[in-house]
C-alpha positions as CSV (number, residue, x, y, z in Angstrom):
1,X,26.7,0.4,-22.6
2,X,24.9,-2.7,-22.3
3,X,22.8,-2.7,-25.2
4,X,21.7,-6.8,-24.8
5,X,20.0,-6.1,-21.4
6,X,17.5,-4.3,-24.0
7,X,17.8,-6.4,-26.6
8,X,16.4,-9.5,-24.8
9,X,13.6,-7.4,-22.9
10,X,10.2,-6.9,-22.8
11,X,9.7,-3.9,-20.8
12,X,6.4,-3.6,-18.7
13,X,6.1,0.2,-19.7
14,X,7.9,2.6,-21.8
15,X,8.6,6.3,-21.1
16,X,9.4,8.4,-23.5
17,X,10.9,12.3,-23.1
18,X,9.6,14.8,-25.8
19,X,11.8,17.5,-26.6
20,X,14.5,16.0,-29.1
21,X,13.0,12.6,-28.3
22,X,9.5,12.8,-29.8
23,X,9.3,15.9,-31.0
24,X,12.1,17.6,-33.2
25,X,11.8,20.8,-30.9
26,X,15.3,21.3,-29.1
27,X,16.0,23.2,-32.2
28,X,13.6,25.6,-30.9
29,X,14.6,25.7,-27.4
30,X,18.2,26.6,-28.8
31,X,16.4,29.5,-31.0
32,X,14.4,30.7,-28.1
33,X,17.0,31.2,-26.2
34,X,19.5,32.9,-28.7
35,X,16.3,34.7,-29.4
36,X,16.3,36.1,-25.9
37,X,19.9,36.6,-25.1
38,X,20.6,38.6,-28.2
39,X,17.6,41.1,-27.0
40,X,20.0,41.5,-24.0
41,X,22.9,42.0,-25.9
42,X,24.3,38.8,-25.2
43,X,25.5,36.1,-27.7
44,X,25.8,32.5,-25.9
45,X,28.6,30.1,-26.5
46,X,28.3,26.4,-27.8
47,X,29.3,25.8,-24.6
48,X,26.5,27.6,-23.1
49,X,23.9,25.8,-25.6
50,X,25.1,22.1,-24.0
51,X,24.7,23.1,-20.7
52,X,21.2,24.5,-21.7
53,X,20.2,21.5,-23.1
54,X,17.3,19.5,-21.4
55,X,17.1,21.7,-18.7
56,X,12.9,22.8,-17.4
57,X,12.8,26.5,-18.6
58,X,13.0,27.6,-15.4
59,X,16.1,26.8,-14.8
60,X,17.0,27.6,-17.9
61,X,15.7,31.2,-17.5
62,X,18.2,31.4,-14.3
63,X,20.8,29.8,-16.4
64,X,20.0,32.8,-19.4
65,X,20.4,35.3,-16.5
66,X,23.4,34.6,-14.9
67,X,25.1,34.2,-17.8
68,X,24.3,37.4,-19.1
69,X,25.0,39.2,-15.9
70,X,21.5,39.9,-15.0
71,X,20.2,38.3,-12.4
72,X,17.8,40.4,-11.5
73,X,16.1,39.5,-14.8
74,X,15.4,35.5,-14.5
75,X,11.7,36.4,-15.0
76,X,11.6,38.2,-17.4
77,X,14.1,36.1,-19.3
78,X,11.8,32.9,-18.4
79,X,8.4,34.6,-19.8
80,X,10.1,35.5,-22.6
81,X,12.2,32.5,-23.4
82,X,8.8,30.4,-22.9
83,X,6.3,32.9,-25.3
84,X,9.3,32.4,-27.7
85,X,9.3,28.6,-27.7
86,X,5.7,28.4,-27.8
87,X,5.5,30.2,-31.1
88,X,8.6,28.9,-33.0
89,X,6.5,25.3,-32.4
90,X,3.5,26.2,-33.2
91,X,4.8,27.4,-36.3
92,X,6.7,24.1,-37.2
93,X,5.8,21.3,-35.6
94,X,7.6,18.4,-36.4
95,X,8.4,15.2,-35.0
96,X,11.7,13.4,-34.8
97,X,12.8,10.6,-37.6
98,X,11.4,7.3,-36.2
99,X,9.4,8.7,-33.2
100,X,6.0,8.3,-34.3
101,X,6.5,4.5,-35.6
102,X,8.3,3.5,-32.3
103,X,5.2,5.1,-30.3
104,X,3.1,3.4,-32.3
105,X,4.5,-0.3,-31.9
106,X,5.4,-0.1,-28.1
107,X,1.9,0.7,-27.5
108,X,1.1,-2.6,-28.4
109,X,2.8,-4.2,-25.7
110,X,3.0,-1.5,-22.8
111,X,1.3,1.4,-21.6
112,X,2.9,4.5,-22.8
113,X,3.8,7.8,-20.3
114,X,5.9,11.0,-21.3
115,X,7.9,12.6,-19.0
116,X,9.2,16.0,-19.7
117,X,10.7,19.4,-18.1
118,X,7.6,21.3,-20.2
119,X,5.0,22.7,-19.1
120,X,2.4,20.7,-19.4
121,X,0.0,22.7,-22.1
122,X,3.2,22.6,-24.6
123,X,3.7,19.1,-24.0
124,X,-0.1,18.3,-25.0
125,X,0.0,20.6,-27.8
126,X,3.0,18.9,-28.9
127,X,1.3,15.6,-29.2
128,X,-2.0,16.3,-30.1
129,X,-0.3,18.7,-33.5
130,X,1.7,15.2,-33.8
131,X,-1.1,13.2,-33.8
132,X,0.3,10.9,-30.8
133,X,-1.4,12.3,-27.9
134,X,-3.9,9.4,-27.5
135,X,-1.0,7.1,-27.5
136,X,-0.1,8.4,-24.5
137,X,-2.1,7.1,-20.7
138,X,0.3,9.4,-18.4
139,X,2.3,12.4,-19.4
140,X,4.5,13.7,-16.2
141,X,5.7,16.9,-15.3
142,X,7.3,18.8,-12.8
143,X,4.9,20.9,-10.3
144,X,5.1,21.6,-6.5
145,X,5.6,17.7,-5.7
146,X,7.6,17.0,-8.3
147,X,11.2,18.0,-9.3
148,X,12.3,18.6,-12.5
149,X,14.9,16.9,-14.5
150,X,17.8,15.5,-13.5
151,X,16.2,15.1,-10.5
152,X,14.4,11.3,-11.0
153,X,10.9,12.5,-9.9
154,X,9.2,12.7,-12.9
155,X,9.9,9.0,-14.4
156,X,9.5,7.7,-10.8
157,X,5.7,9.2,-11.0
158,X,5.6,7.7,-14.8
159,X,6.3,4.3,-14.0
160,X,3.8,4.6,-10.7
161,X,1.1,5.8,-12.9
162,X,1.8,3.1,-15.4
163,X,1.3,0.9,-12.6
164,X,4.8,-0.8,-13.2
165,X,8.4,-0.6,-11.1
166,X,11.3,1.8,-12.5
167,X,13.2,-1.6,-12.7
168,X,10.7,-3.0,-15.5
169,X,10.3,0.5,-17.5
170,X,12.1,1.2,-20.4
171,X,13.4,5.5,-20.6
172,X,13.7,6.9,-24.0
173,X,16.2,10.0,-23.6
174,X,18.2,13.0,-25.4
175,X,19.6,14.7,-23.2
176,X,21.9,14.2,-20.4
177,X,20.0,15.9,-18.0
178,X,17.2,13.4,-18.7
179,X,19.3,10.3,-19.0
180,X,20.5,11.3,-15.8
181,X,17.1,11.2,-14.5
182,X,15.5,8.4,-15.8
183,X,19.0,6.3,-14.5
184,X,18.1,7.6,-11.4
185,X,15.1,6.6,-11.2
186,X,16.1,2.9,-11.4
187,X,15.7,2.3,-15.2
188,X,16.7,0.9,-18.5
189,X,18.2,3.5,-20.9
190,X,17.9,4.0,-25.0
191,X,19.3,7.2,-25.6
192,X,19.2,8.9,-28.8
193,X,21.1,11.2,-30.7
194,X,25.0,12.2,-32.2
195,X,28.1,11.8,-30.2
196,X,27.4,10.8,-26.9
197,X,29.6,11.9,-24.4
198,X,31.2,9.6,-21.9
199,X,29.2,10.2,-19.2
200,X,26.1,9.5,-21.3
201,X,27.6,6.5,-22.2
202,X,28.1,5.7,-19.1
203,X,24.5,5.7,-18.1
204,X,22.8,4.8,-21.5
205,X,22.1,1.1,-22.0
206,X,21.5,0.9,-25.4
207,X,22.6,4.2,-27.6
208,X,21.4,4.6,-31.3
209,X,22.3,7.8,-33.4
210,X,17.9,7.5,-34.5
211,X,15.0,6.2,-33.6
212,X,14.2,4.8,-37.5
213,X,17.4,3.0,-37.1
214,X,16.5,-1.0,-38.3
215,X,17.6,-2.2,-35.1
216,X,15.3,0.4,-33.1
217,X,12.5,-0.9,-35.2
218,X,13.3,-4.6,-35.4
219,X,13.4,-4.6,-31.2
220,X,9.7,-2.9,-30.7
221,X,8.1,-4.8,-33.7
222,X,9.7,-8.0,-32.2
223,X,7.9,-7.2,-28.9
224,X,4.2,-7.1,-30.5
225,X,3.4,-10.8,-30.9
226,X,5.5,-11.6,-27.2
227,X,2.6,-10.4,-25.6
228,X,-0.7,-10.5,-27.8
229,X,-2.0,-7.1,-29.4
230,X,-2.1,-5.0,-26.6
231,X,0.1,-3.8,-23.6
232,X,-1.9,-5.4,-20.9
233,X,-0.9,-9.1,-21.2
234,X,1.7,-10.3,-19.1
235,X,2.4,-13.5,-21.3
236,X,5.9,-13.8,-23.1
237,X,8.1,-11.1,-21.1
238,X,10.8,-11.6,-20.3
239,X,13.1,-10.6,-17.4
């Protein structure tokens, strides 16, 4: 990891993911899912959950499917895994520990995007129960044009909506199906979250266990006065 090529930076946008980034809602991914697998008769592995992990639902009804010998049920399994999710959030919405207050000091000094593998309805709802969608100018997610994660597509269209290169756009990732992504896409890295493994390592440039760590917090608030009290002046970055 090279955590001072973040430290010293102004990025010219920031991208955030949203499940297990923003929103504390991986947790119900993981429920969703053992939700739906046990109605088949099928209990999944840790290792199972992992490899599940930041995946677009689709995938990860293909994923539910194989695993549990039924192929012929990826539909069904999607549908279900997705009306599952849908109501476990709306039930508890809650956002992860630092999230809000790092949203809320970067937008002062870039324009803000989300990209996520979500549909885009539970993405909005996400926000909006958070209080953060207006926060947000862009919020990216696959479609016809655009791959899901890891594929780099959807931070590639972030930082061309934001109207900034992938070079000057700071990622803010969970998983390693996103960090993958947003690496690929040419950017900087903060990943978030326990234990990463090597090859998150790897790819993360700056790695911190929460987002309401001090040091998280110190960086963004550090940024504000660089560049005036809003994210369209150009004074003060740096490079």
């Amino acid at each position: 990891m090279t955590a001072d090529s973040i430290f010293s930076w102004t990025p010219a946008a920031v991208v955030f993911d949203c499940d297990g980034t923003l929103m504390d809602t991986e947790r119900h991914w993981q429920d969703a899912r053992d939700m739906v697998l046990h109605s088949y008769g099928f209990t999944p592995s840790a290792a199972f959950a992992e490899k599940a992990r930041g995946l677009h639902y689709t995938e990860c009804g293909r994923l539910m499917a194989d695993v549990a010998g039924r192929p012929e049920l990826t539909g069904d399994m999607t549908e279900s895994l997705l009306e599952c999710f849908r109501d476990l959030v709306s039930a508890d919405p809650t956002t992860m520990p630092g999230a809000p207050e790092l949203v809320h000091s970067t937008v002062q000094f870039a324009p803000l995007a989300v990209a996520s593998n979500c549909p885009l309805e539970v993405v909005e709802s996400c926000l909006d129960m958070a209080g953060l969608r207006e926060c947000f100018r862009h919020i990216v997610v696959p479609n016809a044009t655009t791959r899901p994660k890891p594929h780099p597509d959807v931070y590639l269209t972030a930082a061309e909506l934001c109207g900034v290169e992938p070079a000057d756009t700071l990622a803010v990732e969970d998983s390693h199906c996103g960090i993958q992504a947003a690496a690929g896409a040419g950017m900087r890295v903060l990943g978030v979250g326990p234990r990463p493994s090597d090859a998150e390592t790897a790819l993360a440039d700056w790695w911190v266990h929460s987002l309401e760590e001090p040091a998280v917090r110190g960086w963004a608030d550090a940024r504000i006065p660089a560049q005036g009290t809003g994210p369209d002046g150009a004074e003060g970055r740096e490079s």
